[in-house]
N, C-alpha and C positions, 0 to 999 in steps of 0.2 A: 504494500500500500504506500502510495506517495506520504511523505512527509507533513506531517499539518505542525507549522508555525502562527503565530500569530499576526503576521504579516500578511498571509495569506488572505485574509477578513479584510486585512484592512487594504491590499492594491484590489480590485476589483480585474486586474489584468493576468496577477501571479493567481487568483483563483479560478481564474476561468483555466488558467494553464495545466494546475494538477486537473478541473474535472475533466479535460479532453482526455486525458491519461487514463481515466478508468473507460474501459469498454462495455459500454451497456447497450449494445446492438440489440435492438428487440424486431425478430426474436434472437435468444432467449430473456434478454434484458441485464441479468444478473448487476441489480443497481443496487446491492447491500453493501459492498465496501465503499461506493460513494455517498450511501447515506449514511454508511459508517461516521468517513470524513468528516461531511457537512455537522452531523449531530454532534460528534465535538469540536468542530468551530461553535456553534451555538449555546453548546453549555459553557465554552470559555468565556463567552460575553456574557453570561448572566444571564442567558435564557433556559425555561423549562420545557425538557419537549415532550414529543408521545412520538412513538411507533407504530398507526394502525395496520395490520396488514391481513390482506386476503392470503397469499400464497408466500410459503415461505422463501424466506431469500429474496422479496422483494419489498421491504418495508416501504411504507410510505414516510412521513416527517414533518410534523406538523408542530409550532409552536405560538405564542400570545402573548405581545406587549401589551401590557396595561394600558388604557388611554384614560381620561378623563371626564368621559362620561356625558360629554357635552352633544355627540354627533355618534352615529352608528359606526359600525366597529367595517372595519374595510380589512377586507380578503389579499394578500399578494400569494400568487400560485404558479406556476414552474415545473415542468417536468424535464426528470435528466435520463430518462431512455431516447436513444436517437436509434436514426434505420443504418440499417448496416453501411458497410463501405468496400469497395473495392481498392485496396490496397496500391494494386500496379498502377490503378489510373490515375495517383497522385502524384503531386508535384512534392508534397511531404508528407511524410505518414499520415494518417489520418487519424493516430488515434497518439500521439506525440505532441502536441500542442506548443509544436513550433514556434518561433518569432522570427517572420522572414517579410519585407516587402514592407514594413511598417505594421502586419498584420498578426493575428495570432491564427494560425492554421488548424485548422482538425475538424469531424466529422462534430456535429452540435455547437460551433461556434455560431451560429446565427440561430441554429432550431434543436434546443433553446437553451444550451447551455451557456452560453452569451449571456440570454435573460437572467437565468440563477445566478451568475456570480453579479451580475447588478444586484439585484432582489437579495441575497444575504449582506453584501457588501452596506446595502443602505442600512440593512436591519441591525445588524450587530453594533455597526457603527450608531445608531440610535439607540442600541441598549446601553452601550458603553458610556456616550453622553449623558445619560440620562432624561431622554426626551421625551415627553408624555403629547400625545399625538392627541388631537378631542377626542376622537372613537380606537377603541381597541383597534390594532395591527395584528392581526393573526396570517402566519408565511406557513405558507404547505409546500412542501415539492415531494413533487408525485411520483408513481412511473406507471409506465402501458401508457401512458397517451398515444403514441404512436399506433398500437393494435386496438384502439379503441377507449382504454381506460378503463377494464373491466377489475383489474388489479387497482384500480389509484384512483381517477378522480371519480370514478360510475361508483364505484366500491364504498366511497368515503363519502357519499351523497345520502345513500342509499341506506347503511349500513351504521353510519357514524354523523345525522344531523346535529347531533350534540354538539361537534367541533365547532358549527357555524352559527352559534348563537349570537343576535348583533347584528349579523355580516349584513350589509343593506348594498354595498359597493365590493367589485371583486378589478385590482390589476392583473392581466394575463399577457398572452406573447399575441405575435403580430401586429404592432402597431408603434408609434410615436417615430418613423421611419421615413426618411423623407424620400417623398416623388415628385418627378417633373415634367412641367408640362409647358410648351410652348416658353419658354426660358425663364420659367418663374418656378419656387420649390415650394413644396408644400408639405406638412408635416401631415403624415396619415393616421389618424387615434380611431381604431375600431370599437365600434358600439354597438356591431351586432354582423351575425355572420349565418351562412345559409346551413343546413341541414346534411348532414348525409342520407341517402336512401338508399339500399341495393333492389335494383329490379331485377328479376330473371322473367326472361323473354323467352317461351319456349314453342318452338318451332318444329311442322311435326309433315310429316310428306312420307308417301310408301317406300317401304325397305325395298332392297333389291342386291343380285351378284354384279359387283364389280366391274366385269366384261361385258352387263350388260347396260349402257348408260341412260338415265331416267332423263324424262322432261320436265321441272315444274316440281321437284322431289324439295327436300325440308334444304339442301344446298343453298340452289336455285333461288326457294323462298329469304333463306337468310342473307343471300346478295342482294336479293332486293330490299332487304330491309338497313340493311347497312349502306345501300345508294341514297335510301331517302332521311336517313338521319344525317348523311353528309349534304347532302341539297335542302333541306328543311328545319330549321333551328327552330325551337318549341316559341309560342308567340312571344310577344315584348310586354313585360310589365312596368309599370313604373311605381315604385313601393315609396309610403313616405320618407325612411332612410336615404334611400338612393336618391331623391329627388333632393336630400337636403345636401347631401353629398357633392350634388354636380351643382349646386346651386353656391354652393361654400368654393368651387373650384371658379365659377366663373365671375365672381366677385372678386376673385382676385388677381381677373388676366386682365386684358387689354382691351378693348372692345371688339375689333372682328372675332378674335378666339372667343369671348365671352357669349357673343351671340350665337355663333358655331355651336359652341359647347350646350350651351342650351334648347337645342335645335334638337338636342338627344330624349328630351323631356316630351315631345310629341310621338307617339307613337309609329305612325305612319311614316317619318323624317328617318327613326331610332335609326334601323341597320345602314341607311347610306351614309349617313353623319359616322357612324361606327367605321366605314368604307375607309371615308374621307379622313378618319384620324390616325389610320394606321396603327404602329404600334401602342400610342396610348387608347384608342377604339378596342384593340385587344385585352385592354387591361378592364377597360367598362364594361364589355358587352357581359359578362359572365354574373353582373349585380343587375344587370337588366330583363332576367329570364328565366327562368328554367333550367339547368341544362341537363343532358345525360351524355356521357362517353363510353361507349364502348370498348370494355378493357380484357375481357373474358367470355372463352370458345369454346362451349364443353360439350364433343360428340363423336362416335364412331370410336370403335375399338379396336376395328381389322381393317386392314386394308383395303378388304378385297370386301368388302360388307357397303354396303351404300347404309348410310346411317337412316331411322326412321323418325328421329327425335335427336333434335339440337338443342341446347341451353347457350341462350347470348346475354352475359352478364352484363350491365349496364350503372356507372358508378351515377346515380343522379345525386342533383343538391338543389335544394327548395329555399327560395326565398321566405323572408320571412313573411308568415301571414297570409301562407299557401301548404294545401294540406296533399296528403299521399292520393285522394282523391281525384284533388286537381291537375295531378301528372299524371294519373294511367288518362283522365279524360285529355289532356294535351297531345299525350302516347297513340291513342286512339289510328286516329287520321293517318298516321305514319305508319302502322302496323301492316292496319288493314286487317285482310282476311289470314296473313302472311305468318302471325303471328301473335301469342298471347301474353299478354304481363301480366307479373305477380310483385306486391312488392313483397321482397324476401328481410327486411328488415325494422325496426321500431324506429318513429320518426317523432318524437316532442318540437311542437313547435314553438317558440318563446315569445312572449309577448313584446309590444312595441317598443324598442329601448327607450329607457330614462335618460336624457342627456343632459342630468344636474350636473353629473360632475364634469362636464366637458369645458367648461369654460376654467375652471383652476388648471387643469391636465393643460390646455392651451397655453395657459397665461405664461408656468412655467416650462413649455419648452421657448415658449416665444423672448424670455427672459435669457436664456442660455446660446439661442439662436434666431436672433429679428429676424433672420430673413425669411424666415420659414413660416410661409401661414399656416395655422392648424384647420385639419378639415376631419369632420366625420366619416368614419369608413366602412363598408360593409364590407364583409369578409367574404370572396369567394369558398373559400372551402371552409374547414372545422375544425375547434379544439375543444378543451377541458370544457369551459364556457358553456356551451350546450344542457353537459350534465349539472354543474351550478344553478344554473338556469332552470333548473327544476323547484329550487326552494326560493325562487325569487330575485337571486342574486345578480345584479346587474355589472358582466363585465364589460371590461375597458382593456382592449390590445394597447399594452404601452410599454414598452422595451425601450425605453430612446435611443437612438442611435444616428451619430452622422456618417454617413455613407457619401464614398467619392462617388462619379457619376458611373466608374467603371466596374465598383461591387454593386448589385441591382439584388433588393432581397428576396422579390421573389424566384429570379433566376438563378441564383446562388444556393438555396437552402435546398437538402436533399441530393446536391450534385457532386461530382469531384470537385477537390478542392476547396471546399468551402470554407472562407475564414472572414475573419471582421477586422476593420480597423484597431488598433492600438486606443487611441482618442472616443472612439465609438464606445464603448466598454467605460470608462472612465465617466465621458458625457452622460450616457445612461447611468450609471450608479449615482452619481451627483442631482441628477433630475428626482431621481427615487426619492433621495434622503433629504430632497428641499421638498418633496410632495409630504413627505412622511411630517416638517416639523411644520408644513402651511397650510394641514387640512384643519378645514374645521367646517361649521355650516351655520 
């Protein structure tokens, strides 16, 4: 096990260093000697902690600064299992936590082991001062996020509401990041993010031998369902989020982009305005809709056997404020006769975010970095938040981070190489621990 000094709590740079060092590829995850670590950085600062845990060997870690009573108690939460890595495709190990390029290199440096050494780094450093924040501070860091969180955040929802007594506010990952657009930056704080769903699409056509080749068989059918999900994006919605979202972007461009941008907000306009902005159109279209991607092909076991029944897994995610219903009726049209959905998994949908604390979350990154407007953000895909989100809890993706123009977070996270600025990491822990001594309500 890497070394724990006391230095480590307090650079937020040297702690994210040892946690690349531990390997908690999920699967299998094996995140106990990193909760090891983190639990005694935390009891060195004077915090008390608990270990809930579903499966053995993978505790969770959860602990609770007093506050004073004045305002509800706020959530910071973290998880340190990341997805595997390929080794060869690096430029530095991936699991070494290198310092090269001005960066620090390794597999979870952006998701979210980044995050966690912000989030202890502010915390410890708060218990050490002595800070009484107006609402309890309670820090969890989890694991399974990645395979869902059936071990960590689902588990400790579900199992351990006890922990969240208070909690009215939750900081999570994905957010406080900046993005740009037409040469203005913007700071991205998410306040609400779309759903996952698995559909299984199942496709069914007469068996038959091999040598002798069918017309119109379950193949056939599932090509044509795979043409019209590539020609046919599910319709355009525009949800109150989203609309505050583009609305917060175009107040703070120029005027041709700002009317452009809002051109997005009429329906019928949505997909060529989407055309028209290229790579940032790519990064909106996915808060504007519906979507499914097909990711998974499950049929035929012999070669020589014409299959008679195909499974086309399909990863969907739901806007908020749109049910499982609303996408098999979307699905419909596209199917056809071709093909039937199921959805094969449980979908909570959370209600319409709170955006009281959005205007503090702004204030101070705006304090640390003017140039950066803060905007509200929907989150295409999923995290812990979801499951929170079941007792009411309202998060808020906020990791600060400055990023050059050439690490882009969401093309970074998950990939070879992945690593964060030096100054990133730092910036981010200082944002925490000015939020941690400026809440109040």
């Amino acid at each position: 096990m890497p070394e724990r000094t006391a230095s480590n709590a307090d650079d937020p740079v040297e702690l994210l260093q040892v946690l690349l060092r531990f390997d908690t590829s999920n699967p299998p995850g094996n995140e106990g000697p990193c909760i090891d670590f983190l639990d005694g950085l935390l009891r060195e600062a004077g915090c008390v902690t608990e270990r809930p845990t579903k499966v053995a060997g993978r505790p969770n870690l959860v602990t609770r600064l007093p506050g004073s009573g004045r305002a509800p108690a706020v959530l910071f939460y973290g998880h340190i299992d990341v997805v595997p890595a390929d080794a060869a495709a690096w430029t530095h190990p991936p699991f070494s936590g290198a310092i090269a390029d001005g960066c620090v290199w390794g597999r979870g440096a952006l998701d979210m082991k980044g995050g966690v050494a912000m989030m202890v780094s502010a915390v410890t450093r708060a218990a050490r001062e002595g800070v009484v924040p107006a609402g309890d501070l309670v820090l969890a860091l989890v694991v399974d996020e990645e395979s869902g969180g059936d071990c960590g955040a689902r588990f400790l929802v579900e199992e351990r509401p006890d922990l969240w007594r208070g909690v009215r506010y939750a900081i999570g990952e994905f957010g406080g990041f900046p993005f740009r657009v037409r040469g203005r930056t913007f700071s991205m704080i998410q306040v609400a993010e779309k759903l996952p769903v698995v559909v299984d699409v199942v496709v069914r056509g007469p068996a038959g031998h091999g040598s002798r080749p069918l017309r119109g068989g379950a193949m056939a059918r599932l090509g044509r369902i795979l043409g019209r999900l590539e020609a046919h994006p599910l319709p355009i919605h525009i949800t109150p989020v989203a609309r505050e979202m583009i609305e917060a972007f175009a107040r703070g461009l120029p005027r041709p982009s700002r009317v452009l941008l809002r051109q997005l907000l009429r329906p019928a306009w949505t997909d060529r305005i989407l055309g028209a902005l290229g790579e940032t159109g790519r990064t909106f279209e996915p808060l504007l809709r519906n979507t499914v991607s097909p990711t998974i092909v499950r049929g035929g076991d012999r070669l020589n056997v014409i299959p008679s029944e195909i499974h086309l897994g399909l990863d969907a995610r739901l806007l908020p404020g749109y049910s499982t219903d609303d996408l098999l009726r979307e699905l419909r049209p596209i199917l056809r006769d071709d093909g039937e959905a199921h959805v094969a998994s449980e979908a909570y949908n959370a209600p319409e975010p709170d955006l009281s604390l959005l205007p503090l979350l702004g204030r101070l990154l705006q304090e640390r970095a003017p140039e950066a407007l803060p905007v509200p953000y929907l989150l295409p895909a999923s995290s812990d938040g979801r499951h929170f989100a079941k007792l009411g809890i309202q998060t808020y993706g906020y990791t600060p981070m400055l990023l050059p123009p050439d690490v882009t977070f969401f093309s970074s996270i998950h990939s070879n190489d992945e690593r964060i600025p030096l100054g990133a990491v730092e910036f981010g822990a200082d944002v925490l621990f000015d939020f941690i001594r400026s809440y109040a309500m």
